[in-house]
Each structure stands twice: as structure tokens, then as C-alpha cells.
C-alpha positions in Angstrom: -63.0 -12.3 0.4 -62.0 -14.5 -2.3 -59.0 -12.9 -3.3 -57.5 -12.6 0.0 -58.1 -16.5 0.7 -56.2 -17.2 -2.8 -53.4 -14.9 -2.1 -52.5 -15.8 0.9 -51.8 -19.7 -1.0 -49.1 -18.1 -2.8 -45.5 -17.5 -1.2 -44.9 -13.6 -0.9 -41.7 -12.7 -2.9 -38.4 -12.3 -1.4 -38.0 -8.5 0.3 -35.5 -6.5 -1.8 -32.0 -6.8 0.5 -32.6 -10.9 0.4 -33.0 -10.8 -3.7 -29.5 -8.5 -4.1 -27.9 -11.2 -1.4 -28.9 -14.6 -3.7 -27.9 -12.2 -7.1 -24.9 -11.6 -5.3 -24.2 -14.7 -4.5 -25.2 -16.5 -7.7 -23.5 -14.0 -9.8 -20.1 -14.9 -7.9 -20.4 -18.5 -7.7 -21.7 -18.8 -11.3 -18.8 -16.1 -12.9 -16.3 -17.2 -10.7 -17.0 -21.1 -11.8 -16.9 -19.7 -15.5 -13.8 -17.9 -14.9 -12.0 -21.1 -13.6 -13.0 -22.5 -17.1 -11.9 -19.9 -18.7 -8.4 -20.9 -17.2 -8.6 -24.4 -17.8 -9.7 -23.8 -21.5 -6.2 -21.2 -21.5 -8.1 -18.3 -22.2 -6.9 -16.4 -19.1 -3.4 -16.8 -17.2 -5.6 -16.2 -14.0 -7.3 -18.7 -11.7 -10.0 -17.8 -9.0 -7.5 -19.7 -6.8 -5.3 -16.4 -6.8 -8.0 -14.8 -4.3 -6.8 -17.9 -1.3 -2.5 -17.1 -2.2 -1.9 -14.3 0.2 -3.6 -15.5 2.8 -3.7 -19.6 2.9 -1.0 -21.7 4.0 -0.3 -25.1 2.0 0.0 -26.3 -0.6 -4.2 -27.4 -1.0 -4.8 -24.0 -2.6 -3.6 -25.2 -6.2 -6.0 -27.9 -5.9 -9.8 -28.5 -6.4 -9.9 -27.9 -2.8 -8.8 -24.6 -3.5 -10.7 -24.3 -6.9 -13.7 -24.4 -4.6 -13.6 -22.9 -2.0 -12.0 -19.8 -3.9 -15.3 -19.8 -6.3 -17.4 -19.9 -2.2 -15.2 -16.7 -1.7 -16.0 -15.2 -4.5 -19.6 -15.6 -4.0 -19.3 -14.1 -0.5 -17.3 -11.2 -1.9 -20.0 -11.0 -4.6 -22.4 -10.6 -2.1 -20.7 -7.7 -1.2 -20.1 -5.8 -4.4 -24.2 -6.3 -5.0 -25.3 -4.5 -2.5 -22.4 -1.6 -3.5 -24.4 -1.4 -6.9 -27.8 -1.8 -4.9 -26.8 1.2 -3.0 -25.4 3.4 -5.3 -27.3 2.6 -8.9 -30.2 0.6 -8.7 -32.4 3.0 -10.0 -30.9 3.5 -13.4 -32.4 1.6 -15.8 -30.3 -0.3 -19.3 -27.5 -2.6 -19.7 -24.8 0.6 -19.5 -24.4 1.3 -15.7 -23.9 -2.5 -15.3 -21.2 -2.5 -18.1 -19.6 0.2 -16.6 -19.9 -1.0 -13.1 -17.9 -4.2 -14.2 -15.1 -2.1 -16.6 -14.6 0.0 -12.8 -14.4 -3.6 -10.9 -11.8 -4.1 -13.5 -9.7 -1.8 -12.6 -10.5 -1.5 -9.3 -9.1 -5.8 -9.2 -6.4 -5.4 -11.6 -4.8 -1.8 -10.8 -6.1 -0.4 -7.6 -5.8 -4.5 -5.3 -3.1 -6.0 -7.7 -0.1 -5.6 -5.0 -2.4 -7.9 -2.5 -2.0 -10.8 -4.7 1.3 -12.1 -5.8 0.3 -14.1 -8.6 -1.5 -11.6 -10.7 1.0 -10.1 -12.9 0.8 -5.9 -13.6 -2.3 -5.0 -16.1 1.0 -4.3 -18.9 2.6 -7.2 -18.2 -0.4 -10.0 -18.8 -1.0 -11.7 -21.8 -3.4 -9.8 -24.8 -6.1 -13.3 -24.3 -5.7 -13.2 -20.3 -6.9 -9.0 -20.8 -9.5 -9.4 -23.0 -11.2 -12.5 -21.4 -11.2 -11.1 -17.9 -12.2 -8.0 -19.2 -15.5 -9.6 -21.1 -16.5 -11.2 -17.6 -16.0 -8.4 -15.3 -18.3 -6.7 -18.1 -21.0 -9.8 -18.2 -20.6 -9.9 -14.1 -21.2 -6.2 -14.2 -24.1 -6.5 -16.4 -25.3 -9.8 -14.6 -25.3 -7.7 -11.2 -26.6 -4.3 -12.7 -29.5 -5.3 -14.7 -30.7 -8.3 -12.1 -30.9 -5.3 -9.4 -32.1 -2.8 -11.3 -34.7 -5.0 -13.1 -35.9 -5.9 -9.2 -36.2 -2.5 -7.9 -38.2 -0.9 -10.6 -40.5 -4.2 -10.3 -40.6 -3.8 -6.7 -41.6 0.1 -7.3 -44.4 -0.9 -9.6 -46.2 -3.6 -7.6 -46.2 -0.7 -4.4 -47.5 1.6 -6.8 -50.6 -1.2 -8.0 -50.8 -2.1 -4.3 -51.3 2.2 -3.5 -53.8 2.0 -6.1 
């Protein structure tokens, strides 16, 4: 009788689709945000802000205006690529799916969508600092995204096997 009294003072932990939805979002706000410093610090040639050029109008887009609201967009879009991961390979365990799950969205960004925006030159034709910088966070995103998922599913598969038991 106790316990049930004490647990039900506690919060219940967020259901599974809600925790890849913050991660998602998180990962693309907070990546996205280091990306644009990466920029500003002329690591990279490439601005989030290259995400709004297709399909804004005005000149706002090059500004902080644009700075934000681009990092916002990438933290919806985020949202999106989590649950791609949750679906397809949340139950493999290690750093290494992540990794390679950011090397794909890589390519996938830089080869497959790099006629939709103007301002991102061809993969042979950027810079060797601009490659290996955007490289390094697609990989951290990756891992970011791949191990926060992961890590969450095989916790969320333990406490309904304690909770069976």
C-alpha cells in the first residue's frame, strides 16, 4: 500500500514517441545553433540560413531573423529525421549506427537535396574546412540522435520487463 501511495508522487516518464520528438527537436536546435557558429567562427562556407533561400522572399533571410528561425526549421526537420532512426534502428545498441546514420544524412543533404538549394555549392567544389566540419556534425548529430534513442528504448524495454516481473 505504501509503495503505490509514494509512486503515484512521482511524475511518470515521458511515453517513447514524445522522448524521440524533444531529442529530435533538441538535437536540431542545439546542432543547428552550433552549426551557425561554426560559420561565424569560418569553419564552414555554409549557414543554416541556406535551408529559408529557395523558398523565402526578402531580403530578412541573411539576417538574425533568418539565423533563427532557420535553426526553428531545423529542429522541426529534426523532429522528423528522429523518428526515421526511431523506426528503422532503435534497437541496435553502440555509437556506430548513429555515426553512420549521420555520414548517410551527409550525403543524403549534400548529394541527393543539393540542387533544392542554390547556395550550397557541389560536394567537389566546397572548401576542404567547410567538408570536414559539416561532416564532424552530421556525425555528432547522428550519434546525438542514435544513441539518445536507442539508449531510451532499451531502458524503456527493461523497466516493462521489471514491471512483468
Amino acid at each position: 500500500m505504501t509503495n503505490e501511495n509514494g509512486a503515484a508522487k512521482y511524475p511518470q516518464p515521458m511515453s517513447f514517441p514524445v522522448m524521440v520528438f524533444w531529442t529530435g527537436l533538441f538535437g536540431g536546435v542545439f546542432w543547428g545553433t552550433v552549426g551557425f557558429i561554426t560559420y561565424y567562427l569560418n569553419f564552414t562556407e555554409i549557414r543554416p540560413n541556406v535551408i529559408l533561400i529557395p523558398w523565402a522572399l526578402g531580403n530578412w533571410k541573411y539576417g538574425w531573423a533568418g539565423t533563427v528561425i532557420a535553426i526553428l526549421l531545423l529542429g522541426i526537420i529534426s523532429i522528423g529525421v528522429a523518428f526515421i532512426y526511431s523506426v528503422l534502428l532503435k534497437r541496435f545498441n553502440g555509437l556506430w549506427f548513429g555515426i553512420g546514420y549521420g555520414v548517410i544524412l551527409f550525403f543524403v543533404v549534400f548529394m541527393l537535396l543539393n540542387p533544392l538549394f542554390p547556395d550550397i555549392k557541389p560536394l567537389i567544389d566546397l572548401n576542404r574546412n567547410t567538408i570536414i566540419t559539416s561532416v564532424c556534425l552530421y556525425i555528432i548529430y547522428g550519434m546525438f540522435i542514435g544513441y539518445s534513442i536507442s539508449y531510451e528504448y532499451r531502458n524503456k524495454i527493461e523497466q516493462e520487463k521489471e514491471e512483468a516481473s
